[in-house]
Residue, then its C-alpha position, 0 to 999 in steps of 0.5 A: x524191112x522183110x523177113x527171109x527163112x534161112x536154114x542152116x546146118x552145121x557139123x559136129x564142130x558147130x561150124x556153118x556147112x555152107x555160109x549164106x551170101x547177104x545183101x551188102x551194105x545191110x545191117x541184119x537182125x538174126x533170131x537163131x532158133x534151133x530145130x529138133x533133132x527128129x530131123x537130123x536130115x533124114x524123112x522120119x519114117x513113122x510105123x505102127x505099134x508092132x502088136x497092130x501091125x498088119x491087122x488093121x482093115x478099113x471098111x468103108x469110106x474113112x473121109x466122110x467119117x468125120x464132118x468137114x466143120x472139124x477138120x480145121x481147115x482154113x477157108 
């Protein structure tokens, strides 16, 4: 047994756009999981809060600002 991601989409009908091809002669096990709608098939395009906006500098070097152990990063 593997797992394979698929993502699908579907219209306004809850109709598949384009029906994956499958292995034949296979029984599949499928978890339907439904994505947020933040997508909707377009890049979010996140911005600053407009009181912000533009008045923001940086001043020095903002990576070295917080050490490496916080970061979370897998080694």
């Amino acid at each position: 047994m593997y797992a394979e991601r698929l993502i699908l989409e579907t219209d306004q009908s809850g109709i598949l756009k384009h029906v994956p091809k499958l292995p034949p002669n296979k029984q599949l096990e499928i978890i339907l999981l439904v994505l947020d709608d933040a997508r909707g098939g377009q890049s979010l395009r996140r911005s600053p809060h407009p009181d912000i906006a533009g008045k923001t500098r940086i001043l020095g070097d903002i990576i070295s600002s917080v050490p490496e152990t916080d970061w979370n990063l897998p080694k």
